[in-house]
Structures are given as structure tokens and as C-alpha cells.
N, C-alpha and C positions, 0 to 999 in steps of 0.2 A: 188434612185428615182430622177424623173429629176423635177416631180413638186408632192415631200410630199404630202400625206393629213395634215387636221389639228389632225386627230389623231395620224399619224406616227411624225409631227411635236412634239404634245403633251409626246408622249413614248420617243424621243430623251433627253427631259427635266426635266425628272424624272427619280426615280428609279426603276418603275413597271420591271422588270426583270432583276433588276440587285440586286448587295447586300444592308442592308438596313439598315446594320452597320458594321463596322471594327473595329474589336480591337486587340490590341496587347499588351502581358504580359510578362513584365522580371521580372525575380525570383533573390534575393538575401537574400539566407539565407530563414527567414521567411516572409522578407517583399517582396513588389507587385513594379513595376510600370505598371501603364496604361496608354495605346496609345488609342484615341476612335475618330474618325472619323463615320461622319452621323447623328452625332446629331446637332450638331451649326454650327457658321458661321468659323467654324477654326476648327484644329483637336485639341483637349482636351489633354494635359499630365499631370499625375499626380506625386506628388514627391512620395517619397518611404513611402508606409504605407500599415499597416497588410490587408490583404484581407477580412479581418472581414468589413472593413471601406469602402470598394471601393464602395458600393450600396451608401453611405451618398456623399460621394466625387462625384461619376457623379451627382445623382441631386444638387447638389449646384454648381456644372460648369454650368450643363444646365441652371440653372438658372440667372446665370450668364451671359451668351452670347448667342444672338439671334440665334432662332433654323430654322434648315433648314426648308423653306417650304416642303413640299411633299403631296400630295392630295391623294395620293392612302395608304400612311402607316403614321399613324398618330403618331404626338412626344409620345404619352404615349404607343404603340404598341412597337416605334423603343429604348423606354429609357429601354421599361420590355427584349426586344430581346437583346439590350447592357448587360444588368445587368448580363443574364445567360451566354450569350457570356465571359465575365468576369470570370466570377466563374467557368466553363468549361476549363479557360486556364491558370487559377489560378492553379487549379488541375492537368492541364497535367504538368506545369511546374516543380511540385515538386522534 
């Protein structure tokens, strides 16, 4: 577009169509790491710990480092979507 609206300005800036978390899971043995990207201002990695723990471990990174704004998916929508995202890839990893 040669002159955006402020809406298509607005969708370029956010995530309304695009993913609204990323994660990614390496298996060693029994223990997890986790890559999480979309929640804060940095993508999150976790050291190596049981998958039982990974739900405790995101919220206290997020709480730890300021969360992305986003107006259309709200931090508590995008931390429950990480958390299953998680445990989903936890399980395929086995």
C-alpha cells in the first residue's frame, strides 16, 4: 500500500494474525529445555528442569522481564497458550 490506513498500520504492529507464542523443547533424558518467545521483551530459555516445573519457570521469567505489549491477546491469554504449547512438546519430544 502506497499510503496504509491506520488500521493496516495498526495489524503491521501487532500480532493479530500471526503466532502468539513460540516455543521450543529439547528432551534430555527426563529433563526439558525451554525456548519461549512472545512473551517478554527477549526470548526466555530455561536451564534443564523436569517438565513437571516448566508451568513455575515461565511465570517467574515473565515476571521477571517486561511483557510484550499486544492489544488484541492479552499476557494472561498468551502465558495459558505458552504453558499448553509447552506440555504438547514436552510430550512429543519423548
Amino acid at each position: 500500500l502506497r499510503h496504509p490506513t491506520a488500521f493496516a498500520e495498526t495489524m503491521g504492529r501487532n500480532s493479530a494474525g500471526r503466532g502468539v507464542a513460540l516455543v521450543a523443547v529439547a528432551r534430555d533424558a527426563e529433563l526439558i529445555r525451554v525456548t519461549v518467545g512472545g512473551l517478554a521483551d527477549r526470548a526466555l530459555m530455561s536451564p534443564w528442569l523436569a517438565a513437571a516445573e516448566a508451568d513455575a519457570w515461565i511465570e517467574a521469567e515473565v515476571a521477571r522481564h517486561p511483557a510484550v505489549d499486544d492489544p488484541f491477546h492479552s499476557l494472561p491469554y498468551r502465558l495459558s497458550v505458552t504453558k499448553t504449547l509447552i506440555a504438547r512438546c514436552a510430550e512429543r519430544a519423548r
